[in-house]
C-alpha positions as CSV (number, residue, x, y, z in Angstrom):
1,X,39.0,35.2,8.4
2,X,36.7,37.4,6.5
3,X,33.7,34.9,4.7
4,X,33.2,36.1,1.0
5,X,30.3,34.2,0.6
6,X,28.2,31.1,2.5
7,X,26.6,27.8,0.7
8,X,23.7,25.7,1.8
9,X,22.6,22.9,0.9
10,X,19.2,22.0,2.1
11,X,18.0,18.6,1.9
12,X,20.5,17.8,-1.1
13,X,22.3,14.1,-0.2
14,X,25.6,13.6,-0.7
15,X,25.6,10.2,-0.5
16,X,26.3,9.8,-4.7
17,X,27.6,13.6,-5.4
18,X,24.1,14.6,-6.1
19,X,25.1,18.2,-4.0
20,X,27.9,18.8,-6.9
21,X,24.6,19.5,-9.3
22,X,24.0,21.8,-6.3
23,X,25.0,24.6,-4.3
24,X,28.3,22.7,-3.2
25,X,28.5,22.7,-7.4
26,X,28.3,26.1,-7.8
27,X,30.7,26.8,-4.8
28,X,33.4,24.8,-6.5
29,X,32.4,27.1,-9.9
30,X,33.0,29.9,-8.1
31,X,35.9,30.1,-6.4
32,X,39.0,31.1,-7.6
33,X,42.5,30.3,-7.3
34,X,43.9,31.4,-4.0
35,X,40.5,31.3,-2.0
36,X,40.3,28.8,0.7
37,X,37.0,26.7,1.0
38,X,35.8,26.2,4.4
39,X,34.2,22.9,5.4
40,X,32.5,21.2,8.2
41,X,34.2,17.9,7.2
42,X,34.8,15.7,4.6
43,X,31.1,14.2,4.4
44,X,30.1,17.6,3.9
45,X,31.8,17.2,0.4
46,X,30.1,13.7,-0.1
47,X,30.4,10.4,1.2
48,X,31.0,8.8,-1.9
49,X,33.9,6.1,-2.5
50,X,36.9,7.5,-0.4
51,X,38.6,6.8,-3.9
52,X,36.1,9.1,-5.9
53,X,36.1,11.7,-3.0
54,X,39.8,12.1,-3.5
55,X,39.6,12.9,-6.9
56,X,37.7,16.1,-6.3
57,X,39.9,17.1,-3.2
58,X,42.9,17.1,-5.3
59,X,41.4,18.9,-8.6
60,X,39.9,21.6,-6.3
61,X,43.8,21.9,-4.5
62,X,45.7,21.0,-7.5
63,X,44.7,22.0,-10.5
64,X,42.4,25.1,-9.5
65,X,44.5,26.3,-6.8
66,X,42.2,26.8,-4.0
67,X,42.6,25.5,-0.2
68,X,40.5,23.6,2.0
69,X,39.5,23.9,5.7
70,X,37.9,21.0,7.5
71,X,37.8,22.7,10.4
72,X,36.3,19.9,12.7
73,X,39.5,17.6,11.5
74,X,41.7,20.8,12.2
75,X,42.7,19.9,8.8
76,X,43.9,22.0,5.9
77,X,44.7,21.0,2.7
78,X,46.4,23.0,0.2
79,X,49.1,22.6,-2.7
80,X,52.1,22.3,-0.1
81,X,50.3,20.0,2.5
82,X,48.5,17.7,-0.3
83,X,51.9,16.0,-0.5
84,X,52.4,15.3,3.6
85,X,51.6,11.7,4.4
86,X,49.6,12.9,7.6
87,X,47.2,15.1,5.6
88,X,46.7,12.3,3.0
89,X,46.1,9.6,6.0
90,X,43.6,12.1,7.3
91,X,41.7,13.1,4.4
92,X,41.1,9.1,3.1
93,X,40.2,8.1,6.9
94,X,37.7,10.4,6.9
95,X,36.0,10.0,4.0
96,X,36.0,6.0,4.5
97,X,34.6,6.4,7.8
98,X,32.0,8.6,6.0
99,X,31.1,6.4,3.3
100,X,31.4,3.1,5.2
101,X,28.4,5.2,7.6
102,X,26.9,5.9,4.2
103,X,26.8,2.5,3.4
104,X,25.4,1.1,7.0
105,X,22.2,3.9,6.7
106,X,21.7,2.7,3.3
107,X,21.6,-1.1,4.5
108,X,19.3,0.1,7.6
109,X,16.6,1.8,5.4
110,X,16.9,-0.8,2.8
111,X,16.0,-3.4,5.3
112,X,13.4,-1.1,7.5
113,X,12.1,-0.4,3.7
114,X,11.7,-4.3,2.8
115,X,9.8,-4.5,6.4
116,X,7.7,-1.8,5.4
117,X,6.7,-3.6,1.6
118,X,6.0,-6.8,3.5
119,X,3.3,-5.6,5.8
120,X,2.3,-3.5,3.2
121,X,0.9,-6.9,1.6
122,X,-0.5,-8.3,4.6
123,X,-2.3,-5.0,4.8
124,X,-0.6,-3.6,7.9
125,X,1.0,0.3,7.1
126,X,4.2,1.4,8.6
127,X,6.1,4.7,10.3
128,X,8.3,3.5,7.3
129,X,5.7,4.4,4.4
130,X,5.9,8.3,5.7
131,X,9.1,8.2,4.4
132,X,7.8,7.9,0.6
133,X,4.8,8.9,0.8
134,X,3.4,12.8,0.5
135,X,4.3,15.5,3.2
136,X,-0.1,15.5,4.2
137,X,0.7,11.9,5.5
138,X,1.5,11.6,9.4
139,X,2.3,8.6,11.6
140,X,0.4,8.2,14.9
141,X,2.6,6.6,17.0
142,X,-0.1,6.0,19.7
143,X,-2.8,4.6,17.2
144,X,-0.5,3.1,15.1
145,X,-1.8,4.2,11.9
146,X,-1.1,7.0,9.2
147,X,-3.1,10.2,9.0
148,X,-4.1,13.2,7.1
149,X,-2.5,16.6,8.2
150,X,-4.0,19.4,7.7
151,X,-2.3,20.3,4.1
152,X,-5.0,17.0,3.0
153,X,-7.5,19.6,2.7
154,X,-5.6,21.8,0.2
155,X,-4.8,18.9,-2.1
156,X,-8.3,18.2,-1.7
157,X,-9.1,21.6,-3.0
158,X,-6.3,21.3,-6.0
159,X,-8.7,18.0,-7.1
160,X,-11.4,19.3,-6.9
161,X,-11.0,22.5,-8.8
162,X,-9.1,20.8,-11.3
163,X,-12.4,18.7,-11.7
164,X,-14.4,22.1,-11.9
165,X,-12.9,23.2,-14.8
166,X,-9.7,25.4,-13.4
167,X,-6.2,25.5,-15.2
168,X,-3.2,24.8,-13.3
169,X,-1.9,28.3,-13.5
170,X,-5.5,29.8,-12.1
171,X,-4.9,27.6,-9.5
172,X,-1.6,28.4,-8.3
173,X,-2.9,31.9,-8.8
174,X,-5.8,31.3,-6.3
175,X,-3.2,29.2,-4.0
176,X,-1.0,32.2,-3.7
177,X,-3.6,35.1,-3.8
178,X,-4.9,33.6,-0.1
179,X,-1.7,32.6,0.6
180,X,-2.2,29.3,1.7
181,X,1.0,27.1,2.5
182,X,3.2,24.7,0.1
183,X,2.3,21.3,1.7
184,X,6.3,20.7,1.9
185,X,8.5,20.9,5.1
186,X,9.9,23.8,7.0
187,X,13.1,24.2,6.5
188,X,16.0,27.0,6.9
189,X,15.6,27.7,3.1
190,X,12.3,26.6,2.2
191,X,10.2,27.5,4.6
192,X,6.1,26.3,3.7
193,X,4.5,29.6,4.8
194,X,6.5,31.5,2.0
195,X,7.3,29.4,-0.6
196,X,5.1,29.9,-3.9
197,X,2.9,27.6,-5.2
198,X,4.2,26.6,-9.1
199,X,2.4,25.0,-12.2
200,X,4.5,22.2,-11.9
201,X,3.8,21.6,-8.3
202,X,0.1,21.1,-9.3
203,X,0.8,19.1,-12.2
204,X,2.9,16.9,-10.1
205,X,0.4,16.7,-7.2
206,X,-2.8,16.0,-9.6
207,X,-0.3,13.2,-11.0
208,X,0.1,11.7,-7.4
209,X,-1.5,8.4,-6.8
210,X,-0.7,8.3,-3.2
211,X,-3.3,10.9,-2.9
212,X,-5.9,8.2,-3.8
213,X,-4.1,5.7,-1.1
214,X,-2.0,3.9,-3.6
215,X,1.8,4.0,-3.2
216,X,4.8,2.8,-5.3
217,X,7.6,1.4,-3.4
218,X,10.2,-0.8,-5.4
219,X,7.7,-1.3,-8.1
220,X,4.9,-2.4,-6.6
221,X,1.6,-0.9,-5.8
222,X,0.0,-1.0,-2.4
223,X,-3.6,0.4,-2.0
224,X,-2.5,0.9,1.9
225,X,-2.6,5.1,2.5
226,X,-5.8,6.9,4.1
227,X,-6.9,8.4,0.6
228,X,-7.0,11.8,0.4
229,X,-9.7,11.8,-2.8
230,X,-11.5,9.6,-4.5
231,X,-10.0,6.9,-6.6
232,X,-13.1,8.0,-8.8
233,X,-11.4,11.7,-8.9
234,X,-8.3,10.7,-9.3
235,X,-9.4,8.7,-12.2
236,X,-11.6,11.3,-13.9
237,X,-8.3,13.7,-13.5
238,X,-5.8,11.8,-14.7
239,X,-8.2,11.3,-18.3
240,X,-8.8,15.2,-17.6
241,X,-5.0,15.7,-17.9
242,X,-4.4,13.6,-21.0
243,X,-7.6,15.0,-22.6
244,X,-6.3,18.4,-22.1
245,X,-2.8,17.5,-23.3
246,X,-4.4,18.3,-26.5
247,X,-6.2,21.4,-26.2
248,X,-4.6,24.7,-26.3
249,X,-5.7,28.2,-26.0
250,X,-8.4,29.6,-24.1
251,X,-12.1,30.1,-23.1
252,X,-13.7,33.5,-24.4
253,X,-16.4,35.0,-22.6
254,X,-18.3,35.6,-25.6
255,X,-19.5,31.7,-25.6
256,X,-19.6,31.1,-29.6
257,X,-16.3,31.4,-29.7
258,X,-15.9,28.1,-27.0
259,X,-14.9,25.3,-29.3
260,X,-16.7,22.6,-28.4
261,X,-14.5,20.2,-30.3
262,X,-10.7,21.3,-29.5
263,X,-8.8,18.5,-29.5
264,X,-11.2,16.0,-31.4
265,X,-12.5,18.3,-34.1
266,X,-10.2,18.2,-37.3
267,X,-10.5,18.9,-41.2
268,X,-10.3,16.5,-43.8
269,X,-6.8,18.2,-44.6
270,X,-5.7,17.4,-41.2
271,X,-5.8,20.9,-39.5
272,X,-7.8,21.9,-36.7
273,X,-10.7,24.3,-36.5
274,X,-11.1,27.7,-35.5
275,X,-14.3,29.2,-34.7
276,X,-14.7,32.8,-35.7
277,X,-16.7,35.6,-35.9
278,X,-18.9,37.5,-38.4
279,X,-21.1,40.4,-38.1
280,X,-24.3,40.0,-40.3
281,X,-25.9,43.6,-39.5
282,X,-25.1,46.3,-37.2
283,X,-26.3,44.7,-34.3
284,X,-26.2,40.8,-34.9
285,X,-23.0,38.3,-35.4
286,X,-22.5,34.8,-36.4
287,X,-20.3,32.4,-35.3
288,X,-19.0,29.7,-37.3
289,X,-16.3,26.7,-37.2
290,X,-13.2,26.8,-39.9
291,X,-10.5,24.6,-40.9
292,X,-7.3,26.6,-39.4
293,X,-5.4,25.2,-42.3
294,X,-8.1,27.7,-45.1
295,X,-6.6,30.6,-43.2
296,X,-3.2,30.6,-43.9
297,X,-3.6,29.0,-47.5
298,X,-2.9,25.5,-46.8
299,X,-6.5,24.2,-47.6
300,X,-8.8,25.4,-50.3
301,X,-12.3,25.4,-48.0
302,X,-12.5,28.5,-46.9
303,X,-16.9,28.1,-46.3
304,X,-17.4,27.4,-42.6
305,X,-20.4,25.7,-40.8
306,X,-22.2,27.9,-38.6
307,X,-22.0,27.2,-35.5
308,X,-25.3,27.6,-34.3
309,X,-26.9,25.0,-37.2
310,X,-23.7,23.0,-36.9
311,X,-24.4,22.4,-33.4
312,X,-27.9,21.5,-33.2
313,X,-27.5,19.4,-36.1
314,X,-24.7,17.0,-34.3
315,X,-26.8,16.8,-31.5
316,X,-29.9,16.1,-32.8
317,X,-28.2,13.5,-34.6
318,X,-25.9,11.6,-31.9
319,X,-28.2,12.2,-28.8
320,X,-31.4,12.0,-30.6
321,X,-30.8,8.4,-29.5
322,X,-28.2,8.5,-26.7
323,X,-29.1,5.5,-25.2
324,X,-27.9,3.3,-28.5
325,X,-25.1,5.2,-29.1
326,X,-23.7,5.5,-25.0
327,X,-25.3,2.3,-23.8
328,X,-23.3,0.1,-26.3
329,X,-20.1,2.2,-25.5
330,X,-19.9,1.9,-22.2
331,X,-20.4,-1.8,-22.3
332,X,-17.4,-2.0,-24.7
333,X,-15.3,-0.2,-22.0
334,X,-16.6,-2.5,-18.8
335,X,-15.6,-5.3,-21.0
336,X,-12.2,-3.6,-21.3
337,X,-11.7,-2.5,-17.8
338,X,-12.7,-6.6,-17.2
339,X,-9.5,-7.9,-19.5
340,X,-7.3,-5.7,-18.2
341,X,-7.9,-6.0,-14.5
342,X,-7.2,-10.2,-15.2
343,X,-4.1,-9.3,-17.5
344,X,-2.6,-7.1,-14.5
345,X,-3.5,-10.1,-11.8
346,X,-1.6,-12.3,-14.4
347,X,1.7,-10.1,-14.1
348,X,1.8,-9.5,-10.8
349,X,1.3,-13.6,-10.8
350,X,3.8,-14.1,-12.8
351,X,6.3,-11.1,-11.1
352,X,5.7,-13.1,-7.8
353,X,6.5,-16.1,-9.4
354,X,10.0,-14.9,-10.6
355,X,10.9,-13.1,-7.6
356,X,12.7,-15.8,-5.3
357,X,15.1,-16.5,-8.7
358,X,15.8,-12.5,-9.2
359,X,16.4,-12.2,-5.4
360,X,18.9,-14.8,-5.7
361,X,21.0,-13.4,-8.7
362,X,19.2,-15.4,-11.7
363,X,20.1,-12.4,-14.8
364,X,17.3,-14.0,-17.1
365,X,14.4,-14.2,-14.6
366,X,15.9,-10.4,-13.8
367,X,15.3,-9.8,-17.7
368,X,12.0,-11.7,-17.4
369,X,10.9,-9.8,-14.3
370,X,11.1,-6.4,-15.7
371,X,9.0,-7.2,-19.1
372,X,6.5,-8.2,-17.1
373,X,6.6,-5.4,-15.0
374,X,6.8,-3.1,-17.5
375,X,3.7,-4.7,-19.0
376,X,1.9,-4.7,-16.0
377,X,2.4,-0.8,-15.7
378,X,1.2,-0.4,-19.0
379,X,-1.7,-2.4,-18.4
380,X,-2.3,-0.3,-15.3
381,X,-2.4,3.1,-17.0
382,X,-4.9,1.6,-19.8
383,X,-6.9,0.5,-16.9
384,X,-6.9,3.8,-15.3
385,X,-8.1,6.1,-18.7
386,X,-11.0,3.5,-19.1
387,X,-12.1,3.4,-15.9
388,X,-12.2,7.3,-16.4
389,X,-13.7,6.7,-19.4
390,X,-16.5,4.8,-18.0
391,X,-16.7,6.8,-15.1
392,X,-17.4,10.1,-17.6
393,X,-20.0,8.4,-19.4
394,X,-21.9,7.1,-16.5
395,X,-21.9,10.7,-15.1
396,X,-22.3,12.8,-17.9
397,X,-22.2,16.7,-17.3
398,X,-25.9,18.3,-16.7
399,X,-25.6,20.2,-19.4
400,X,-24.8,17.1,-21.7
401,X,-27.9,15.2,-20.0
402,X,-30.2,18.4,-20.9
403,X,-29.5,18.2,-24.6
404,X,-29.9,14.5,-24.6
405,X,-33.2,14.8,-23.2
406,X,-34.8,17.0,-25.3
407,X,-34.8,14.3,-27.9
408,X,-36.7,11.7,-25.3
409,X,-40.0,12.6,-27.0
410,X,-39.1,11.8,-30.6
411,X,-38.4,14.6,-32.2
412,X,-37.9,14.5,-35.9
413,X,-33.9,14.9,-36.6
414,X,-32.3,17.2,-39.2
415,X,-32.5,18.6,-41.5
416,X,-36.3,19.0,-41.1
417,X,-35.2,19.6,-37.5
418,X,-38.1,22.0,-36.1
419,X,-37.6,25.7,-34.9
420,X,-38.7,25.0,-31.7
421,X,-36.6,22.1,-31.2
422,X,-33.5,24.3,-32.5
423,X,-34.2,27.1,-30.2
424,X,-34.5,24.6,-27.2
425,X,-31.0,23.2,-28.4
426,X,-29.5,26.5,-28.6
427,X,-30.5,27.6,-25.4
428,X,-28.7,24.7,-24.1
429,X,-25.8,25.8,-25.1
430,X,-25.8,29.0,-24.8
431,X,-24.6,29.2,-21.9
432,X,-20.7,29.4,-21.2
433,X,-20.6,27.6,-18.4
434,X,-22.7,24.4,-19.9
435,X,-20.0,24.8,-22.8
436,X,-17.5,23.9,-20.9
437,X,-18.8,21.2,-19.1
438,X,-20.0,19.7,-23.0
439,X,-16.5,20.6,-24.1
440,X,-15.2,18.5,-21.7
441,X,-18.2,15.3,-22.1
442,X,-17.4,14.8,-25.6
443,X,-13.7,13.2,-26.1
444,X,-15.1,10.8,-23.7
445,X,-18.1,10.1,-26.4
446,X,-16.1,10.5,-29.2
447,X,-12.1,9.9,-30.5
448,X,-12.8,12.7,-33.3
449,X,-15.0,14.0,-35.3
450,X,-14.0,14.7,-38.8
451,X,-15.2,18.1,-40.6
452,X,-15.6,18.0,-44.5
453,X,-16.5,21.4,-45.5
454,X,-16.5,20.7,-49.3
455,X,-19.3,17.8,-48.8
456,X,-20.6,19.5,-45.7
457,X,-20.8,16.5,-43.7
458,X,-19.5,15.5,-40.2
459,X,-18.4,12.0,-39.0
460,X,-17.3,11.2,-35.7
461,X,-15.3,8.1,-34.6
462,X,-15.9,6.4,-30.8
463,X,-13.7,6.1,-28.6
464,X,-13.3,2.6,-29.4
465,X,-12.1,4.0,-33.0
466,X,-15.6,2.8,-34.7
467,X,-16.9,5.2,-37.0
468,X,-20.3,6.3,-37.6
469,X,-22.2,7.7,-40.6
470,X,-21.8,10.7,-41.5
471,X,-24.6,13.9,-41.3
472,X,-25.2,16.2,-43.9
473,X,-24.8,20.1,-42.0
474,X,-27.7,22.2,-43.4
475,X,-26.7,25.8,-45.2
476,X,-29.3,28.4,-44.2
């Protein structure tokens, strides 16, 4: 028999048919009419309902003319033998035995599974939890007890530039420019060594809370894994990634044209700002910020602040007195962090509560059950972006901290700001590198900031959506 062609599926169940979206799929797309299938045996199809299994056999035989080989049954099946009772008797056998075995494995790791989430909250971790939790997670059987392997250290790395400042693509560049393994297992297809680091493998790692020792199993949340970061990081990260959610394009070398409000700056039309570049003699530019909207017609300001004046201005003005304005916001947020921590013990409570009458069949504590769950995670992800929040604030960037304290010694704000205070303000942030770290400081100060070129003023709202007077922007 001369093979045409093999198929493999690696690591694709086919407990529920989930290999037909596979390999085994595209197999059974392939073929043609005439061409005989060769299988290891009916599970090797799926181990679905015998019923369900059947239905595929015949369309394959039937109605696509193809044959099929289970060759450890010594079985063939093709339009003439579909009809023999032997064959028939055969085929369903088979696949019964297959799914009944499917059926027992799902009842064993069900139960090994509900072992596993009960000394989870007694505080005791299982060989179970490797099953579900991230491939840098090992089990020593000697020490009983779960530990890092050595792929920890690259998703320690992934954090940690993240943190720094690095896109998900530059990492995946880096990842694969020193060639550094996929923390996933070897297998014949996938083998760790080769396989290429992708964006959405980072974003899906950075998403991870296992890496920060809390898992999911069944719904609920066990802070039971040796943590591979901070929960600190993991926090600051996960308000990194939403942050960034709304920022789009890139940081230019040439640091004016680093918008330090992307994301929270907007005009009063509603469009974002640009900020551009103007040459004011042959050998000096200025940079200034524009509404987006006044360059393709759609608002009427076309003047821009610039940037230089614009800066030093919003500074002077919301960190001349940080301590008021960052103080009394980061009390709001511990306060926060406070009600949501008791709203989350409340659900979980209250999910315990209901659990004996879901467990035995009750559809409206069932109904009841899930609300509150679903509450509860929603609860939990507030709780995570304001702990992030307050995490931000109590560590802001250098950078940020420099500008702030230039204003310690009561100097007199705009617009009689002095020159010397301007300069000292400009050199701040003239360099790229403290841009970015400002850039990213300041949606966890402020929601947005609100540009009105016609009256030249600026207003930024909190992050607890309060909003603050507005500053006039000086024109020189």
């Amino acid at each position: 028999m001369d093979i045409a062609k093999e198929y493999f599926d690696e690591g694709v169940s086919g407990k529920a048919g989930a290999n037909l979206e596979k390999q085994l799929g595209q197999l059974l797309k392939d073929a043609k009419a005439g061409e005989c299938i060769v299988v290891e045996s009916t599970d090797r199809l799926g181990r679905q309902n015998p019923f369900l299994l059947g239905g595929i056999i015949h369309d394959a035989v039937v109605n696509r003319g193809l044959e099929i080989h289970f060759y450890t049954l010594n079985l063939v099946v093709n339009e003439t033998t579909i009809k023999d009772l032997g064959t028939q008797f055969g085929v369903f056998t088979s696949a019964a035995l297959g799914n009944r075995e499917n059926e027992q494995k799902k009842q064993r790791t069900n139960k090994a599974l509900l072992n596993a989430v009960n000394s989870a909250k007694q505080g005791k971790a299982t060989q179970t939890l490797i099953r579900v939790a991230p491939e840098c997670f090992g089990w020593d059987d000697t020490k009983k007890k779960i530990f890092h392997k050595p792929s920890a250290d690259t998703i320690k790395d992934i954090f940690r530039w993240y943190v720094e400042g690095l896109g998900r693509r530059s990492i995946c560049i880096r990842l694969n420019g020193s060639k550094t393994p996929t923390p996933y297992k070897i297998g014949k297809k996938t083998r760790g060594g080769v396989k290429r680091w992708h964006e959405t493998t980072i974003a899906r790692i950075l998403a991870n809370e296992a890496y920060a020792g809390v898992i999911t199993i069944n719904g609920q949340r066990f802070d039971i894994l040796p943590p591979v970061v901070s929960k600190e990081t993991f926090e600051k990260v996960q308000n990194m990634i939403i942050r960034n959610g709304n920022r789009h394009g890139h940081t230019s070398e040439e640091y004016r044209c680093n918008n330090l409000f992307t994301g929270i700056g907007h005009c009063t039309c509603g469009a974002t700002l640009k900020v551009s570049k103007t040459e004011t003699s042959k050998d000096k530019v200025a940079y200034y910020y524009r509404c987006q909207g006044s360059m393709v017609g759609s608002c009427q300001h076309n003047e821009g602040f610039r940037a230089d004046l614009f800066e030093a201005t919003f500074f002077a003005n919301y960190f001349g007195n940080p301590d008021h304005l960052l103080t009394k916001e980061s009390m709001e947020i511990k306060e926060r962090i406070s009600a949501l921590e008791t709203r989350i013990q409340n659900h979980a409570k209250a999910m315990g509560n209901l659990l004996d009458l879901v467990e035995a069949g009750d559809k409206d504590a069932k109904t009841r059950y899930n609300a509150r769950k679903l509450e509860k995670e929603t609860a939990e992800r507030e709780l995570m972006l304001a702990k992030s929040q307050h995490s931000q604030q109590r560590d802001m960037p250098t950078a940020m901290k420099a500008v702030a304290d230039l204003f310690k010694a009561g100097f007199i704000k705009m617009p009689t700001l002095p020159e010397h205070t301007l300069k000292k303000i400009q050199s701040v942030l003239g360099d790229n590198e403290q841009r970015r770290a400002i850039a990213k400081a300041l949606p966890n100060v402020f929601g947005g900031v609100i540009f009105d070129f016609g009256k030249r003023t600026i207003q930024p709202t909190t992050c607890q959506s309060k909003t603050l007077p507005p500053i006039s922007v000086p024109k020189r």
